[in-house]
Steps between C-alpha positions, in 0.01 A plus 500: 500500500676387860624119456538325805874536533466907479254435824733305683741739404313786649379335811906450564578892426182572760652266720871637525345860507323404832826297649702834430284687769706574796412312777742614778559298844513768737362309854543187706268395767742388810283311764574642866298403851652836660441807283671728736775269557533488108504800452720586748755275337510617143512830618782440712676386161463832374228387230248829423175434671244661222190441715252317750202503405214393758099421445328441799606171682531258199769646317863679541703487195882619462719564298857565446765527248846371502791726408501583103259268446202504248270215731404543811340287793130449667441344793231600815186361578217365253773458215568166478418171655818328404651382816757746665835436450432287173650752245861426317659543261483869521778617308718866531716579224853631666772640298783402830383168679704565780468887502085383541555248783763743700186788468231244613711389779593834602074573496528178765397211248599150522628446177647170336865491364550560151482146308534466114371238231746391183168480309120491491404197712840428610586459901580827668831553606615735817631852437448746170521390201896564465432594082276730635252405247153633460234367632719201695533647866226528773446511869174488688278652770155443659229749653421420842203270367770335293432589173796478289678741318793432226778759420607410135861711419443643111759693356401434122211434339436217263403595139180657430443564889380890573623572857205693647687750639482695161173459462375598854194723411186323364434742288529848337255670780696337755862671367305786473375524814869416675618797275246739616605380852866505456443841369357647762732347733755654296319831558549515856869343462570825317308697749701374790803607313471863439289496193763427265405338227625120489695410152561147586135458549436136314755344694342634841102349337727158423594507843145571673313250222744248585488520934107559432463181336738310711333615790800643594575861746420780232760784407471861623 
């Protein structure tokens, strides 16, 4: 016979088993009043533009994908009503602050200086953090509605934290899929090249899964 306390006790073990369901953040809705001129921009920083989608005369939605990221971005027309410009906050993960704002600039962005904090709520201080310690350097940029984007420099991890970039694939139909694609790739890369069969084979799929993902110019 169940007491009370085994009740309670199962209702928590129900519980924990439904928290433990993945629940991945994978888009954020950036509110634009010029869809072209948006997505002009984040093109012209290099991000992978993985669609625009259009319905009639109420909606356009796009959507692109920063470098090695896992999350990408909406914005278009019948997305959101928040006012355009009003998104911050918006944080990108850089392993080289200043290696980040020298690219940006070189794309044409106005980008802030590198500043630094000594600690979480403390004043920010001009310049990278000269310990070069995690998650204590930033600089800043805006879209041309002015929503505001912060580079965060992260060269270690705390405890416990899973970077994402090992865990890229959502699941085991989507690695299967990139293999099937990598493979063929591979097929004509061998083609191309006489025939000959490849030995060094996994490290040329490495190479295609990784640019693939990163959105990045694919090998031959």
């Amino acid at each position: 016979m169940k007491t009370p306390l085994d009740e309670k006790r199962e209702t928590a073990t129900g519980t924990l088993k439904k928290q433990a369901l993945d629940m991945k953040l994978e888009v954020v809705v950036i509110p634009v009043s010029d869809v072209d001129r948006a997505k002009s921009f984040y093109s012209g920083l290099g991000w992978r533009l993985d669609g625009d989608f259009v319905v009639g005369d109420t909606f356009r939605g796009v959507q692109f994908t920063p470098p090695g990221s896992p999350a990408s971005i909406h914005f278009g027309k019948g997305i959101t009503k928040s006012a355009p410009g009003s998104a911050s906050g918006l944080y990108l993960v850089v392993s080289d602050i200043e290696a980040a704002r020298a690219e940006l600039i070189g794309h044409g962005v106005e980008v802030s200086e590198a500043f630094h904090r000594e600690g979480p709520g403390k004043p920010t201080v001009k310049g990278r953090d000269p310990e070069r310690r995690s998650y204590s350097s930033f600089a800043t940029f805006k879209d041309p509605d002015g929503n505001e984007w912060l580079l965060q420099e992260i060269t270690t991890r705390f405890p416990g934290r899973i970077d994402s970039s090992t865990t890229t694939y959502a699941s085991g139909a989507d690695l299967a899929a990139a293999l099937r694609r990598a493979s063929e790739a591979h097929g004509e890369h061998e083609k191309r090249n006489g025939g000959q069969r490849d030995e060094n084979w996994p490290d040329w799929y490495a190479e295609y899964m990784v640019a693939e993902q990163a959105g990045k110019e694919l090998p031959l």
